[in-house]
N, C-alpha and C positions, 0 to 999 in steps of 0.2 A: 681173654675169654669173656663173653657173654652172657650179663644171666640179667633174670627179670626178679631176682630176689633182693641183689645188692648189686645198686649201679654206683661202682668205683669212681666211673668218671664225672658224675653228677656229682658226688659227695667229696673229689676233689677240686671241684669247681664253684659249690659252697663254702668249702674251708677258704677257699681263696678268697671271695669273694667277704666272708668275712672279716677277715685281713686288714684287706683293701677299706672295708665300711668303716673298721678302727681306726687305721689310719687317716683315712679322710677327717671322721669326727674329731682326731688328735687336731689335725693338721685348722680345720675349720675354729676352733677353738682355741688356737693359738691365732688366731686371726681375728676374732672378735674382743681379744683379751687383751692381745697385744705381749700375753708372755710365752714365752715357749716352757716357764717352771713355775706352775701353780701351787703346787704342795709337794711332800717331803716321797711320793712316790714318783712324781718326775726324776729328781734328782735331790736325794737326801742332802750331799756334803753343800751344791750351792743352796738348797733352801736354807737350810742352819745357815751360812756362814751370810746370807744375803738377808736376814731376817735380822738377825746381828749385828749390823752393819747399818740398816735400816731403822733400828732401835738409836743408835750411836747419831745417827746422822738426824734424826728430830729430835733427841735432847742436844744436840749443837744447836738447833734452831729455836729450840726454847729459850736456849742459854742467850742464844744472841740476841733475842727479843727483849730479852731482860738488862743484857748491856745496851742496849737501844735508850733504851729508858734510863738506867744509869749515865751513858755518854749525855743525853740531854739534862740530866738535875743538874753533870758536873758543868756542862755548856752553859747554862742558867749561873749557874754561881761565876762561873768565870768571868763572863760579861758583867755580871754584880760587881765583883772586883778591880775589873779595869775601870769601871767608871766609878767605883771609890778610889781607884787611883789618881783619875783626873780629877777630881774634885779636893784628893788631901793634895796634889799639887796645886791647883788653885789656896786650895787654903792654907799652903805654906808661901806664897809669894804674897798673899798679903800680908802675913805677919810678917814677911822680910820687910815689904813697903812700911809698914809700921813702925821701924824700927826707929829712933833715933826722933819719931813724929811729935807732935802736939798731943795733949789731951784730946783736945776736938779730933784729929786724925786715928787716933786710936778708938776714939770711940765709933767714928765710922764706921772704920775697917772692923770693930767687934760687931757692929751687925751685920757684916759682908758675913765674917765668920759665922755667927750664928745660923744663916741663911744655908750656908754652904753644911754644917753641920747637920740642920733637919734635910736636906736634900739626900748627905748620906743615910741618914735611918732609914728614909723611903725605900730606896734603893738598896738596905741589905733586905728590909721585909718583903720588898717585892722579888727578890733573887733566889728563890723555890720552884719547884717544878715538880707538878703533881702533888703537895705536901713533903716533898724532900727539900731537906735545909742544908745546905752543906756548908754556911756561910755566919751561922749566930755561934756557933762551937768548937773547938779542935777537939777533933778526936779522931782516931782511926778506923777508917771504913773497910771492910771485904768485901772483895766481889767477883763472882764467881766467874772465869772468864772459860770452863769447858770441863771435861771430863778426859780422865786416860783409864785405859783397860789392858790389863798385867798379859802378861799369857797362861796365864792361868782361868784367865775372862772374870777376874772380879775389877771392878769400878770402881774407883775415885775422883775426886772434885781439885781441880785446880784452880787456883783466885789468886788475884792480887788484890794489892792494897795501897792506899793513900788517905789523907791528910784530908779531915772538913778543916775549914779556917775559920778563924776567930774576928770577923770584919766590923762584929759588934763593940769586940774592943776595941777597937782601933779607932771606932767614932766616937765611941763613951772616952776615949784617952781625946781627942782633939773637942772634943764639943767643952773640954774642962779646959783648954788651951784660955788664957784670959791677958789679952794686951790691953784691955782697958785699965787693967788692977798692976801694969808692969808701967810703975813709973820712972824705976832705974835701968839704966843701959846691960845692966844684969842680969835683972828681970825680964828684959823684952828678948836679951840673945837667949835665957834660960827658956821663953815660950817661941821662939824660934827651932833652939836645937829641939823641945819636946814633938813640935810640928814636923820636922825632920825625918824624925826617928820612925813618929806614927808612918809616914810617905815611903818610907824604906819596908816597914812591914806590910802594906799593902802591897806594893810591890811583888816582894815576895811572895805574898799569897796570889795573888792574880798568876806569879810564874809556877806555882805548885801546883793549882789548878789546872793550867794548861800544859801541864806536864799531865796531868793525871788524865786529862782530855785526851792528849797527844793517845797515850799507852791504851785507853778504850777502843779509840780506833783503828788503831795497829791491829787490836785484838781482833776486832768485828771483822776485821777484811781479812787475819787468816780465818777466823773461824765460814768467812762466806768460801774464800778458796778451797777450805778443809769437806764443808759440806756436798760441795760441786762436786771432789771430788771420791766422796765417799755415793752420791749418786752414781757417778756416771759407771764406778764400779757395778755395784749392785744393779745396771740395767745392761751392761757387759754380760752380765752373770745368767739374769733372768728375762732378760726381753727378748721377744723373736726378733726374726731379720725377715721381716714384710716382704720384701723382692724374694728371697729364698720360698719363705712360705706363701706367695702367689703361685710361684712355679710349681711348686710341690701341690698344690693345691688341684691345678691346671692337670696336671701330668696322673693325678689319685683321680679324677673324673673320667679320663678317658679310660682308664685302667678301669673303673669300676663300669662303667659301657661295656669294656669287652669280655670285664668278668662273666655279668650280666648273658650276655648273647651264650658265650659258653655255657654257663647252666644252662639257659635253654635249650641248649643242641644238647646238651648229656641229656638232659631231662626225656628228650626225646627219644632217644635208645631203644626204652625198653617197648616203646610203640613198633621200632624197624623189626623188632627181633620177631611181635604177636603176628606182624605183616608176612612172616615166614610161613607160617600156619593158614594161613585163609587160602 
C-alpha cells in the first residue's frame, strides 16, 4: 500500500543505509588503527585477556633491560678476573723462577712481583660497570630474572642469584707474597705454594663469574623468546587482518552506493503517488 503519510520503503532504505554507514566506520577504523579490538565493547574476554598479557609482556622488557645491565657489571668483572688470572699466573712462575735463586735473583724477580701486583689493583678498580662492583667483595647478589602470574592473576618475581668475588683479596694476599725475605728453601716453596693457592682462587672466581654470565644470558634469550611470544599472541587476539578489511571495505562502499540510490527512489514515492492527482 501506498501512502504520502509513511513511506515504509524510504525508512527501510534509511535503516539500511545506516547499517551500512556503521559498518563502514567499524570497518574504516580498523584500518587506520590497525586493530580490529579497540576497547572492552568490541570484545570484552580478548580486551582483558590482551591487556594482561600486554602488561606481562613490558615488565618482561623491563626486566630484561635491567639484566642487560646486570649481564654487562657481571661481563666487566669477568674480564677483571681473567686477567687477574693471567697475571697471578705470571706471578706465580716467577716466584717458581725464584726458587732455589740468588739474593740478587730474588731480588729482581721481587720487583717483577711488585710490578705485577700494582697491575692487579688497577685492574680490580677498573673492573665496574656503571658503579657496579662485583669484584672488591663476596657476597651474594639477586637478580630479578622475570615474573610468573598464578591463575588466580596475582604476580610474583622470580631471580636468581650468584656470588660477587673477592679479587681484592687475592691481590692483597700476593702483593704480601715476599721472595726477597725467603732466604730458606722453605721459605721460597712456602711463597710459592702461597702464590699457588692465590692462582687457584682466581681461577675460580673468573669460573663463577662466567658461570653467572653464562645463566644471564640463557635468561635474556628466553625472556626475548618469552616476550615475542606473548606479542604475537596479543596481535593474534587484537590486530585486523588488512587483506580481509580492504575487501570488506571495497564491498561496504559499493553497498553504501546502492543503499544510497535506493533512498532516493523511496524518497521519490510519494511524488509518483501526488502525480496521480494532477
Amino acid at each position: 500500500m501506498s501512502s504520502i503519510l509513511t513511506n515504509h520503503s524510504a525508512m527501510t532504505a534509511l535503516s539500511t543505509l545506516r547499517n551500512i554507514n556503521s559498518d563502514l566506520n567499524s570497518t574504516q577504523s580498523r584500518i587506520s588503527t590497525g586493530l580490529k579490538i579497540e576497547s572492552g565493547k568490541d570484545n570484552a574476554a580478548y580486551f582483558s585477556i590482551s591487556k594482561t598479557m600486554a602488561g606481562d609482556s613490558g615488565m618482561f622488557k623491563a626486566i630484561d633491560e635491567n639484566l642487560t645491565l646486570q649481564k654487562n657489571a657481571v661481563s666487566t668483572a669477568r674480564l677483571g678476573a681473567e686477567t687477574l688470572v693471567d697475571l697471578a699466573k705470571q706471578f706465580t712462575e716467577r716466584v717458581a723462577f725464584a726458587q732455589g735463586g740468588t739474593q740478587e735473583v730474588r731480588d729482581d724477580v721481587q720487583a717483577e712481583l711488585d710490578e705485577l701486583a700494582a697491575r692487579m689493583l688497577t685492574t680490580i678498580n677498573q673492573s665496574t660497570f656503571n658503579g657496579t662492583d662485583y669484584v672488591s667483595a663476596a657476597a651474594t647478589i639477586t637478580v630479578v630474572t622475570g615474573i610468573s602470574r598464578s591463575s588466580t592473576g596475582s604476580v610474583s618475581t622470580t631471580s636468581m642469584t650468584f656470588m660477587s668475588q673477592n679479587l681484592a683479596a687475592i691481590q692483597t694476599a700476593l702483593d704480601a707474597v715476599s721472595i726477597t725475605s725467603a732466604t730458606t728453601a722453605t721459605l721460597q716453596e712456602a711463597a710459592l705454594t702461597a702464590a699457588e693457592a692465590e692462582l687457584g682462587k682466581a681461577i675460580a672466581s673468573a669460573t663463577a663469574l662466567g658461570i653467572a654470565e653464562k645463566s644471564i644470558e640463557t635468561q635474556k634469550e628466553f625472556l626475548g623468546a618469552l616476550t615475542d611470544r606473548l606479542d604475537s599472541g596479543i596481535g593474534s587476539m587484537i590486530d585486523a587482518n588488512m587483506e580481509e578489511e580492504a575487501a570488506r571495505l571495497q564491498a561496504l562502499q559499493v553497498q553504501q552506493q546502492l543503499a544510497t540510490q535506493s533512498l532516493s527512489i523511496a524518497n521519490s514515492s510519494p511524488q509518483n503517488i501526488l502525480s496521480l492527482f494532477r
